[in-house]
Biotite code that builds the C-alpha atoms (Angstrom):
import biotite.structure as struc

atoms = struc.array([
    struc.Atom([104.414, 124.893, 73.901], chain_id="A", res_id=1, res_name="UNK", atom_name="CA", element="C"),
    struc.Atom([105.376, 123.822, 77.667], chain_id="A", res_id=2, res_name="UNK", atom_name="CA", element="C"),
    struc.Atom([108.140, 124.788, 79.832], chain_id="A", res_id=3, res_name="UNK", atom_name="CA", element="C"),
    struc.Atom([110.221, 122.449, 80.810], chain_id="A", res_id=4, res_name="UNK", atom_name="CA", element="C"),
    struc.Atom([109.458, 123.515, 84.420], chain_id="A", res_id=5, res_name="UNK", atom_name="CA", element="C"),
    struc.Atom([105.728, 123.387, 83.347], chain_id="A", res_id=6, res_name="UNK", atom_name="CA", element="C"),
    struc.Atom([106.241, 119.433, 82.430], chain_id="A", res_id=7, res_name="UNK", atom_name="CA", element="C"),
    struc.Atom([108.090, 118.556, 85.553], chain_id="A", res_id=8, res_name="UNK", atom_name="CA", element="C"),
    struc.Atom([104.939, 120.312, 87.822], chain_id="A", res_id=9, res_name="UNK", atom_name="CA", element="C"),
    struc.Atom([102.607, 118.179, 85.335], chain_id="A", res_id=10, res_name="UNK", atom_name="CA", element="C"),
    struc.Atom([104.831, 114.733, 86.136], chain_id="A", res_id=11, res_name="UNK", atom_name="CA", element="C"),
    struc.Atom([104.872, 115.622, 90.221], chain_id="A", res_id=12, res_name="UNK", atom_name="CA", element="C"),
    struc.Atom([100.812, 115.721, 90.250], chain_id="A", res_id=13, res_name="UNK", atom_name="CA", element="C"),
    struc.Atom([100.362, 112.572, 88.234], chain_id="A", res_id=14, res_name="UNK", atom_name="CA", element="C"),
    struc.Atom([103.296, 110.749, 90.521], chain_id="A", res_id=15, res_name="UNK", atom_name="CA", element="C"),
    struc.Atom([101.061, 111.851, 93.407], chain_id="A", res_id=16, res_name="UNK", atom_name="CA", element="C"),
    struc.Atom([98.082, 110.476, 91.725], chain_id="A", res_id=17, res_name="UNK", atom_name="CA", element="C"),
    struc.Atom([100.018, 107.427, 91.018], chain_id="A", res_id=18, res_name="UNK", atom_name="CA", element="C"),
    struc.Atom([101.252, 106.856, 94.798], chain_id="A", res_id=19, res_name="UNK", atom_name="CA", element="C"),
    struc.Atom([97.387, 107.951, 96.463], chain_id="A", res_id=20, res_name="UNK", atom_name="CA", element="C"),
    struc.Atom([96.588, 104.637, 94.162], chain_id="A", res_id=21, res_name="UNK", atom_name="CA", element="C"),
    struc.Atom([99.583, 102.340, 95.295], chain_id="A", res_id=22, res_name="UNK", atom_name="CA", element="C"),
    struc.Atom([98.839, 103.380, 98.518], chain_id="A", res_id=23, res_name="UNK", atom_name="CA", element="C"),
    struc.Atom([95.241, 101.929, 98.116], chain_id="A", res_id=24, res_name="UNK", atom_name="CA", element="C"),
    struc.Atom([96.617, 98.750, 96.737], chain_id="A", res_id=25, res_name="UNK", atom_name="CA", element="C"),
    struc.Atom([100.559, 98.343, 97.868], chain_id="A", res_id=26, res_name="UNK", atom_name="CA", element="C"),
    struc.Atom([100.743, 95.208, 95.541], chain_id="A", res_id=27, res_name="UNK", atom_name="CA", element="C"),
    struc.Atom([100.608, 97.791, 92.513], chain_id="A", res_id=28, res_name="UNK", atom_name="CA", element="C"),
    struc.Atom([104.287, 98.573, 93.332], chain_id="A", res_id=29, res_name="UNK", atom_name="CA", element="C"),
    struc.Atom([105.209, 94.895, 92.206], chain_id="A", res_id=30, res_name="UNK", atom_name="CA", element="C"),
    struc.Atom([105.045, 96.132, 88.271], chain_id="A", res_id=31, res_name="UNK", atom_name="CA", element="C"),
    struc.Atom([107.394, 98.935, 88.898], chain_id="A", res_id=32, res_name="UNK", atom_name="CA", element="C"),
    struc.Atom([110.106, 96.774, 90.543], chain_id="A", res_id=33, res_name="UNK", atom_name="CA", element="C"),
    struc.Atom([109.138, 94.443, 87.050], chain_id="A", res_id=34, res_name="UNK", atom_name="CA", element="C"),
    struc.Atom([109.237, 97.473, 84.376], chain_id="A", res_id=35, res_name="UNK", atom_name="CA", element="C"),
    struc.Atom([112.489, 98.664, 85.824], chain_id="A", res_id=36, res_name="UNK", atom_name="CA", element="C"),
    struc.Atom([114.041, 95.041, 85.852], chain_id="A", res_id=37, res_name="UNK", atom_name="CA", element="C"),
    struc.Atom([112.958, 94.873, 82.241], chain_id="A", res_id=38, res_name="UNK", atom_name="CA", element="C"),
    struc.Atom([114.180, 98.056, 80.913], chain_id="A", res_id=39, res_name="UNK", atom_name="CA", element="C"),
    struc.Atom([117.588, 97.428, 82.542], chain_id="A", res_id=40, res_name="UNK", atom_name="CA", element="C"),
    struc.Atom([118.065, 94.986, 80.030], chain_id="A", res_id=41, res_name="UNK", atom_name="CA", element="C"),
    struc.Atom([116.834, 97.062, 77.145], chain_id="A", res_id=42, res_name="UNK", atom_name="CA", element="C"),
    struc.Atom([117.092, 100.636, 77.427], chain_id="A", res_id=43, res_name="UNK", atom_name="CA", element="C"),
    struc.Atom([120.452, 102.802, 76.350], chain_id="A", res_id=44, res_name="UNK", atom_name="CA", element="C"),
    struc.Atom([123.647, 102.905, 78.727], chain_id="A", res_id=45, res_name="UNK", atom_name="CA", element="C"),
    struc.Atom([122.845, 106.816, 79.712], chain_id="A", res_id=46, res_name="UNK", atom_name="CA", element="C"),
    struc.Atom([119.406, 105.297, 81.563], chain_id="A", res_id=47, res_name="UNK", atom_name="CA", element="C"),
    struc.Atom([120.937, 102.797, 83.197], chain_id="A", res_id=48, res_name="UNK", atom_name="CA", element="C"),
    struc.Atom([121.841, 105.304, 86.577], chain_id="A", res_id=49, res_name="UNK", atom_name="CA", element="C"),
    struc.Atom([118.668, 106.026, 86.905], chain_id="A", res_id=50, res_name="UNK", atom_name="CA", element="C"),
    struc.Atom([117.163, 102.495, 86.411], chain_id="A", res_id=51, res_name="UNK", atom_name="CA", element="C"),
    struc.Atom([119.614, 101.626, 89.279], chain_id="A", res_id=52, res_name="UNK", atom_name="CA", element="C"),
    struc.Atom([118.735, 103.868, 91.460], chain_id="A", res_id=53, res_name="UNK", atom_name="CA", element="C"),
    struc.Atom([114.973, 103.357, 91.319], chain_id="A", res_id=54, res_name="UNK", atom_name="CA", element="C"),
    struc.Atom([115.689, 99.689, 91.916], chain_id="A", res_id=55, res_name="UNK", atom_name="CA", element="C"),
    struc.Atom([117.337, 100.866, 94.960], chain_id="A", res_id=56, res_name="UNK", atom_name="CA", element="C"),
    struc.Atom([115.038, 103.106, 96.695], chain_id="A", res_id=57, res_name="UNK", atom_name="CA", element="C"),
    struc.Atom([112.157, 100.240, 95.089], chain_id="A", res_id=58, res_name="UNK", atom_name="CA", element="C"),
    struc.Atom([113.892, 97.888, 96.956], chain_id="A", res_id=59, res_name="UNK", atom_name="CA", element="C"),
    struc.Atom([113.721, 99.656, 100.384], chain_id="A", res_id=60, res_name="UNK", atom_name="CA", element="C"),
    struc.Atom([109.505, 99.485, 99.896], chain_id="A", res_id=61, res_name="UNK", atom_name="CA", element="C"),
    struc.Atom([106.615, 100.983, 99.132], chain_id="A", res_id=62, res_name="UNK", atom_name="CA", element="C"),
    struc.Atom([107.093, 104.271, 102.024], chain_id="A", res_id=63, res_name="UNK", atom_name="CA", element="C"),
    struc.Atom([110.843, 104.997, 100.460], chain_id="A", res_id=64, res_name="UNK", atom_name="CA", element="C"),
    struc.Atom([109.891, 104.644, 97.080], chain_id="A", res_id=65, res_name="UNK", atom_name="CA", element="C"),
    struc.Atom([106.653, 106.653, 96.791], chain_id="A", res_id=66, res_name="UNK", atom_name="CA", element="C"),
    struc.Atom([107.948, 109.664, 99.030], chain_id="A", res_id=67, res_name="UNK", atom_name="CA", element="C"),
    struc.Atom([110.873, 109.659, 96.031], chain_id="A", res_id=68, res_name="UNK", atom_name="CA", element="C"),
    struc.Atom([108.117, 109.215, 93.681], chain_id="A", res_id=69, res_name="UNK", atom_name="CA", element="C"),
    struc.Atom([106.296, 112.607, 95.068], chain_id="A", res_id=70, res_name="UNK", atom_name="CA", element="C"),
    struc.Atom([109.214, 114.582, 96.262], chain_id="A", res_id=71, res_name="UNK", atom_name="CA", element="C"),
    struc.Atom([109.946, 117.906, 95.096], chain_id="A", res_id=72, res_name="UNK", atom_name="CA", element="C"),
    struc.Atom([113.534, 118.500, 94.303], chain_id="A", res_id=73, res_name="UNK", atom_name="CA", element="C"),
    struc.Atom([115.817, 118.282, 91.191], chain_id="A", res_id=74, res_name="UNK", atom_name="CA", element="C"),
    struc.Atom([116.870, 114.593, 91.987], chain_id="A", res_id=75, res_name="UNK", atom_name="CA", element="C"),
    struc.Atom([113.245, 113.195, 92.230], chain_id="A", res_id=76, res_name="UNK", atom_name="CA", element="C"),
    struc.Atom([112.539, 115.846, 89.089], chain_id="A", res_id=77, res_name="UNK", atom_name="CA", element="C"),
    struc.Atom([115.274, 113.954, 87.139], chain_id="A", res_id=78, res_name="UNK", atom_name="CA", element="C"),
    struc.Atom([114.136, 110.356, 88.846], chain_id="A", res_id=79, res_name="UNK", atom_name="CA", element="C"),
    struc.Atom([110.707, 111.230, 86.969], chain_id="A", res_id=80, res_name="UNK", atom_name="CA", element="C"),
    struc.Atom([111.932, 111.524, 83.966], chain_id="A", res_id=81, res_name="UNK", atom_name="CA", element="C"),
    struc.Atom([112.365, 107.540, 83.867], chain_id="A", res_id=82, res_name="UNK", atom_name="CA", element="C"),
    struc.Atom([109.794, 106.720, 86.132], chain_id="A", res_id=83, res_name="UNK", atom_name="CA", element="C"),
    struc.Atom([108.900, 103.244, 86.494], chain_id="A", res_id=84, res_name="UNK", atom_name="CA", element="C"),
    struc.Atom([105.486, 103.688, 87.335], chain_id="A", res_id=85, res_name="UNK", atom_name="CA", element="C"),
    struc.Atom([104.052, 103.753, 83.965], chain_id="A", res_id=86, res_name="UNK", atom_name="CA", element="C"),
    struc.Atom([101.244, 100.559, 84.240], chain_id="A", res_id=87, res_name="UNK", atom_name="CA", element="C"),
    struc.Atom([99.596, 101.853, 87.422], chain_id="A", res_id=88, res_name="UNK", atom_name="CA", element="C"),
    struc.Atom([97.423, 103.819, 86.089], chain_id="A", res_id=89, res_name="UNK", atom_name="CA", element="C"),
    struc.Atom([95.040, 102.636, 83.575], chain_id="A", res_id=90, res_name="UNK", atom_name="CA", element="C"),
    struc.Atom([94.376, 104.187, 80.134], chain_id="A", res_id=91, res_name="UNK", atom_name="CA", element="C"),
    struc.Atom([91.390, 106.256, 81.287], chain_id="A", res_id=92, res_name="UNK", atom_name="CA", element="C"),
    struc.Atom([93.222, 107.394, 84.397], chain_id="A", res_id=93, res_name="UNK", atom_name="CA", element="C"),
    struc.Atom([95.949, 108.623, 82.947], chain_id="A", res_id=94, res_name="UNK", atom_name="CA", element="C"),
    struc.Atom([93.632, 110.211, 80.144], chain_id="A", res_id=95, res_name="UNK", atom_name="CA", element="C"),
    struc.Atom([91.492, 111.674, 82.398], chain_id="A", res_id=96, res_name="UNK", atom_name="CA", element="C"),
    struc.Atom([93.978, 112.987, 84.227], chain_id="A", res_id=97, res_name="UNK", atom_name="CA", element="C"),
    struc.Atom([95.999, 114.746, 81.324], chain_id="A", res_id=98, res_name="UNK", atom_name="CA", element="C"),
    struc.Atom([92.474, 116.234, 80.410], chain_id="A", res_id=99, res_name="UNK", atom_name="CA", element="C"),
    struc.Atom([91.907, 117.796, 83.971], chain_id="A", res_id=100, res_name="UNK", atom_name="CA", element="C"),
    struc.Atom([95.497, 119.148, 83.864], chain_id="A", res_id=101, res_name="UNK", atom_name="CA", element="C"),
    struc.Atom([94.760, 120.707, 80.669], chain_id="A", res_id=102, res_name="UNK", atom_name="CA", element="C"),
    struc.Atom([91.678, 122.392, 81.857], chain_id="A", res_id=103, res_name="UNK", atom_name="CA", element="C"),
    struc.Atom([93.422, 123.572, 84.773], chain_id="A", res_id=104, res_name="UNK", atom_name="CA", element="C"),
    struc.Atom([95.986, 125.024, 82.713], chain_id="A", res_id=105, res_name="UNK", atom_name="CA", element="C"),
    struc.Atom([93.717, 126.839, 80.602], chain_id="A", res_id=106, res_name="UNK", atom_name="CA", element="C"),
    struc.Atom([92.111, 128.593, 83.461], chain_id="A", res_id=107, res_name="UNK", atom_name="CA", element="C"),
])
């Protein structure tokens, strides 16, 4: 079974993953700004901080919201935890990733 801290190191490499390929193509940062717009009207009431505050730092652009994204402290730890980013990687990225991550772990 994982540590807690041993999840939150596994969510910080795929968020980097995730903002080398927004990065690549900025537009990609248009369906976070739409999933968090749709789970504010859908998720439970003890979400809804976070959901704000991603649209906030979302809304300042693509620099302010991916160094949030990547950054390594307990607020962008807990930010993770409802992370928005969840369509910009495809299937087989985020498979292949989660497959790397468990080799590496194993090693």
């Amino acid at each position: 079974m994982q540590t807690h801290q041993e999840i939150d190191e596994r969510s910080l490499a795929l968020h980097r993953l995730i903002a080398e390929k927004i990065r690549r193509d900025p537009v990609l940062l248009d369906s976070a700004k739409e999933t968090v717009a749709r789970w504010q009207t859908m998720v439970c009431q003890s979400s809804q901080p976070y959901l704000a505050e991603w649209a906030s730092i979302l809304a300042q652009g693509a620099e302010a919201s991916l160094a949030m994204a990547v950054e390594d402290s307990p607020r962008a730890t807990a930010l993770r935890q409802s992370s928005p980013f969840t369509k910009v990687l495809s299937n087989a990225e985020r498979f292949a990733f989660l497959k790397a991550w468990k080799s590496h772990e194993t090693q």
